[in-house]
N, C-alpha and C positions, 0 to 999 in steps of 0.2 A: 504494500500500500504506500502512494507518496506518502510526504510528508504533507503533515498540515499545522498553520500552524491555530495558534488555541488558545481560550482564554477560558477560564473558570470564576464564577463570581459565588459569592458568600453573600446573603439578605444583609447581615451586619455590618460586613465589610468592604469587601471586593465582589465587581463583576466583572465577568469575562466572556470571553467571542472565539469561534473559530472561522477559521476559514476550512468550507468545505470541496474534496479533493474534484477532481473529472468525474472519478471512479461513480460517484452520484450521481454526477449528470449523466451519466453515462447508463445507469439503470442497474449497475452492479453495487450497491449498497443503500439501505435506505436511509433516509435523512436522520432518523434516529440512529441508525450506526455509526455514520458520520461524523454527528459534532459528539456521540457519547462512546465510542468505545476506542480501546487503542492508542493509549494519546504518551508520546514519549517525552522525556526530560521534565518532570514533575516528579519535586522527592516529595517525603511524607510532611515535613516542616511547611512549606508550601499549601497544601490539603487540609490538613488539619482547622477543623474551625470552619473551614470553607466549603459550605453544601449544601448553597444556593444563589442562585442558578447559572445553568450552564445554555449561553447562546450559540447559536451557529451563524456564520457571518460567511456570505459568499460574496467578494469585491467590494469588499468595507461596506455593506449592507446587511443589518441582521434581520436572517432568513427562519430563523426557527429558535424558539426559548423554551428549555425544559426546566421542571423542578425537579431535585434531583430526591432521595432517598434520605431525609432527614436521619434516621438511623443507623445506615447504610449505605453512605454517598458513592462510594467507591472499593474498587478491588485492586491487585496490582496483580499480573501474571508473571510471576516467577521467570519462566524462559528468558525474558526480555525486557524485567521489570518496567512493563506499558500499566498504563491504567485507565480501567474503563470506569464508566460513570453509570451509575443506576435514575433510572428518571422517567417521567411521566412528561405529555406536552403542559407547558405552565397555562392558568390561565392568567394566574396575577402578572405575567412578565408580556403577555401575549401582544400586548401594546407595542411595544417595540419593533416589532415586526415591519420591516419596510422601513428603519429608522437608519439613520449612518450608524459606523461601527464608531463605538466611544472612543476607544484607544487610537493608539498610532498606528497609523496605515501597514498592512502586511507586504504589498509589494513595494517596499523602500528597499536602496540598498543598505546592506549592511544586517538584514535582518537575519536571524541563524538559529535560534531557539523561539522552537515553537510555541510559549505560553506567554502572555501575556496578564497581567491583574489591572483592573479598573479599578478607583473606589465607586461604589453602587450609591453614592452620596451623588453621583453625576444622576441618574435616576429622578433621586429619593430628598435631595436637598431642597431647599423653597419653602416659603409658608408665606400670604397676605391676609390679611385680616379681608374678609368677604362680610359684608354688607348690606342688608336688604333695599330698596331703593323703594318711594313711594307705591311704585307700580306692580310690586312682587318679585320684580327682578334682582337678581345678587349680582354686586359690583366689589371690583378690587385694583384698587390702585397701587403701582409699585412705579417708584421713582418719576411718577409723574402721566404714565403711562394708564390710562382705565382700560378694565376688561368689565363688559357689562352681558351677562347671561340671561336670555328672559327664563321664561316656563316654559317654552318650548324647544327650549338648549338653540336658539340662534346667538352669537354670538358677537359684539360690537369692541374692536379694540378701538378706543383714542388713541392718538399717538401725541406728544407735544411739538409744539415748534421748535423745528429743529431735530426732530427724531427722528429714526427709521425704523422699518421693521423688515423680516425676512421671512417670508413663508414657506415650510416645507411639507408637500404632500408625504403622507404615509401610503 
C-alpha cells in the first residue's frame, strides 16, 4: 500500500486528516480502510489520550470523519508495528466534510512523515454572546461584524466599513 500521509485528532486535544491513497479511488479499498487502518510512524506516546476523531483528507479536503472506539481506539500489528484505528462514521464531526484540511498542506516539499496533529481548538474555539432581537431572531456580534439568524435559519451577516468577508461553500 502507498504511503499516506495522516492525521489523528483527540475531542480534547488534537485533530487530524489523512490523505487518502489511489488505491480508493481506484475501488481497491474502502474509504473506511483508508483513512483507519495501517497507518505507519505513530508511536504509543503520540496515541495515547488521543481517540477522537480520525478525518480523511483527499487534496487538502476533508472527505470523511470517523469516531473512533472510545475504549479501544487503536491496535498496533506486530509484523510492522502499523496501527489501525477502530471507528464508526462520526456524526458530530460530519460537518467538516467538504471543509479545507486544517493543517499544512501534504503535497509540500519536504514533507516525509506521514502524521500530522491539529489542535481541535481550530474546530471547537469561539463563543459570542447571541441575543434575541425584537422580532425573535438571534443576533451576534463579534468585533463589529453582526450575524443575524431569523426562525427560519436565513441568515444576514453585516459586515462594517471597511471589512471583508470570505465565503466558503461546503
Amino acid at each position: 500500500m502507498a504511503s499516506r500521509p495522516f492525521s489523528f485528532a483527540s475531542a480534547n486535544e488534537l485533530v487530524g486528516c489523512c490523505v487518502q491513497p489511489e488505491s480508493e479511488r481506484a475501488g481497491e479499498l474502502s474509504q473506511a480502510q483508508s483513512v483507519l487502518e495501517w497507518w505507519p510512524q505513530l508511536d504509543d506516546a503520540q496515541l495515547n489520550g488521543r481517540a477522537d476523531p480520525a478525518l480523511g483528507v483527499y487534496e487538502d479536503v476533508i472527505v470523511a470523519a470517523y469516531d473512533l472506539d472510545p475504549d479501544n481506539p487503536w491496535t498496533r500489528r506486530p509484523s510492522d508495528d502499523r496501527v489501525k484505528f477502530r471507528g464508526a462514521p462520526s456524526s458530530r464531526w460530519a460537518h467538516l466534510i467538504g471543509t479545507p484540511n486544517p493543517g499544512w498542506k501534504f503535497k509540500r516539499r519536504g514533507v516525509q512523515k506521514p502524521v500530522q496533529f491539529v489542535p481541535d481548538t481550530v474546530f471547537t474555539d469561539g463563543h459570542a454572546d447571541v441575543e434575541p432581537t425584537p422580532t425573535g431572531d438571534l443576533r451576534a456580534v463579534i468585533a463589529g461584524y453582526v450575524l443575524t439568524v431569523s426562525s427560519t435559519g436565513e441568515a444576514t451577516l453585516t459586515v462594517p466599513v471597511g471589512g471583508s468577508i470570505l465565503v466558503s461553500a461546503r
